[in-house]
C-alpha positions in Angstrom: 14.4 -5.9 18.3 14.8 -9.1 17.1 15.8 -8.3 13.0 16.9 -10.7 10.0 14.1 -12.7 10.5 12.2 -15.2 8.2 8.1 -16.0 8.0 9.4 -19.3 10.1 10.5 -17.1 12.8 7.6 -14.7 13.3 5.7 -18.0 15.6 1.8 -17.9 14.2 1.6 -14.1 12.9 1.0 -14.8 9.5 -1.7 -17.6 11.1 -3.9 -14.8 12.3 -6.5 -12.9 10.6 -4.6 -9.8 10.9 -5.8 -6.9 7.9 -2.5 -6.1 5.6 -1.4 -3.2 3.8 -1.0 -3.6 -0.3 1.2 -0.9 -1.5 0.4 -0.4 -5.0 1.4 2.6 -7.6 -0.5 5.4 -9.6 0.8 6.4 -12.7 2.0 9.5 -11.6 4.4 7.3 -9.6 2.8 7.7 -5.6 1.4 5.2 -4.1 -1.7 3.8 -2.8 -2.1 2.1 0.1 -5.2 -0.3 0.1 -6.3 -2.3 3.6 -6.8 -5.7 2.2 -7.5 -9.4 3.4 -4.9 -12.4 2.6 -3.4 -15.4 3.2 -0.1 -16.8 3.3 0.6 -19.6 1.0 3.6 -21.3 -0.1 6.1 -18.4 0.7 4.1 -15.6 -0.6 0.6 -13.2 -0.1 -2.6 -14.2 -1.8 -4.8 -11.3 -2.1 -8.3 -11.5 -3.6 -9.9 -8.5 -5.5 -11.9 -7.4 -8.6 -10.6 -7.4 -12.3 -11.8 -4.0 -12.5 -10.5 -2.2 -9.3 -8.0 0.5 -8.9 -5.0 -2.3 -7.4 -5.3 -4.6 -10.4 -5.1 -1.1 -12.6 -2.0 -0.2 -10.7 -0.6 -3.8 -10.9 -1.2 -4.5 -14.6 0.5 -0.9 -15.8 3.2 -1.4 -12.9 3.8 -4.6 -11.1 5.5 -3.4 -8.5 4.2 -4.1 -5.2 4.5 -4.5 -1.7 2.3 -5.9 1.5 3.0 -5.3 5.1 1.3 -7.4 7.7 1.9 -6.5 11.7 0.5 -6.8 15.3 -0.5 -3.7 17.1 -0.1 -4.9 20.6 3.3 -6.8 21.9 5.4 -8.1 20.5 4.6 -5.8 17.7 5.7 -8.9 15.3 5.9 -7.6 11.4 6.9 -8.7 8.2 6.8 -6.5 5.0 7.5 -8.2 1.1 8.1 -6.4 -1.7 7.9 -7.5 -5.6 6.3 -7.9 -8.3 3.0 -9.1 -8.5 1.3 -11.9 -10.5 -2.5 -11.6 -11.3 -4.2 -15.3 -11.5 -7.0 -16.2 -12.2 -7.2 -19.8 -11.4 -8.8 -21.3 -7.8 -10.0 -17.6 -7.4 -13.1 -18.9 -5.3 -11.3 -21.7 -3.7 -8.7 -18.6 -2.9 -11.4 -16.4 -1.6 -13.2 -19.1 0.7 -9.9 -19.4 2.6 -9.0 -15.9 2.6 -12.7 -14.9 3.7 -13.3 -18.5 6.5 -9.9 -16.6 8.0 -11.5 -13.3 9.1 -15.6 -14.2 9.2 -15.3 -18.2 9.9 -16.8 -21.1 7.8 -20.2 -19.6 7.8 -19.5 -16.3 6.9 -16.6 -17.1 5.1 -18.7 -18.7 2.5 -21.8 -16.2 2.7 -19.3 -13.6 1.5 -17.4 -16.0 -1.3 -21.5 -16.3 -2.8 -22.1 -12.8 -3.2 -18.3 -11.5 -4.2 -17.2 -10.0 -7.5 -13.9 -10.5 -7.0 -12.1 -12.7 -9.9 -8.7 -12.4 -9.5 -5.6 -13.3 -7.5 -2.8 -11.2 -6.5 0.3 -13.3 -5.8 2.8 -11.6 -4.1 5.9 -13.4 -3.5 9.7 -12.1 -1.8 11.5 -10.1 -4.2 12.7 -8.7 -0.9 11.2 -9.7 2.3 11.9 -7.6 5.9 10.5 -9.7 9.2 11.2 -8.3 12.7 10.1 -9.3 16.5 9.9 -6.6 19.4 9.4 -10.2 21.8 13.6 -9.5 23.2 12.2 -5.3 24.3 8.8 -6.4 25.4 8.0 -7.8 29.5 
C-alpha cells in the first residue's frame, strides 16, 4: 500500500462523483456519520446542506470534523481529512450547482439546485489529511 500520500497523488479520485462520509459529533461526544455529496476545491471539501440539519447542529456546538472519500473497487484509492469546519454562506448555489452537475449532470444538476433548501457551506480543510493507494498490491 502505497501511504504518505497527497490529493496530487491519488490520479482523478477526488474527480469522480464518489459519495463521502462526514463525520460529525453529538453532544454526548459519538459521532455521526452522514453520507454526503462534495467537491474538492482549493485543498479542501465543500459540502452543501441545510442551516437547520443535525451536521450544521453538530458543527456549530463542536467544529470538529472529518470526511472520508474512497473507491470500492481496485485500487481502493482513499483519502480521509480531519478538522475543523467552517460554515459559509456565500456562493451556496453556485456551490451546490457544481456539487449537484458532479453526481446528476448539467440537467439534473440544476433541476435539483431549483428545488434545494440547503443554504450553507461546509468547508472542510486539512487539519490532518491521510491519503493512500492499494495500485503497488493490486494486478
Amino acid at each position: 500500500m502505497r501511504k504518505d500520500l497527497g490529493p496530487d497523488d491519488l490520479g482523478d479520485l477526488l474527480e469522480l462523483p464518489l459519495v463521502a462520509v462526514l463525520a460529525t459529533y453529538r453532544r454526548d461526544g459519538s459521532v455521526l456519520l452522514s453520507p454526503v455529496w462534495h467537491q474538492w476545491r482549493d485543498g479542501g471539501f465543500d459540502v452543501v446542506t441545510g442551516s437547520g440539519g443535525i451536521k450544521t447542529r453538530h458543527l456549530r456546538r463542536n467544529p470538529r470534523a472529518s470526511i472520508v472519500v474512497y473507491e470500492q473497487e481496485p485500487p481502493y484509492r482513499g483519502i480521509e481529512v480531519s478538522g475543523e469546519a467552517q460554515l459559509r454562506s456565500e456562493r451556496v448555489q453556485e456551490t451546490a450547482l457544481l456539487v449537484a452537475t458532479r453526481y446528476l449532470g448539467g440537467e439534473g444538476g440544476a433541476a435539483y439546485v431549483e428545488q434545494m433548501s440547503d443554504d450553507v457551506v461546509v468547508r472542510l480543510e486539512p487539519g490532518r489529511l491521510r491519503a493512500w493507494d492499494f495500485s503497488d498490491e493490486s494486478g
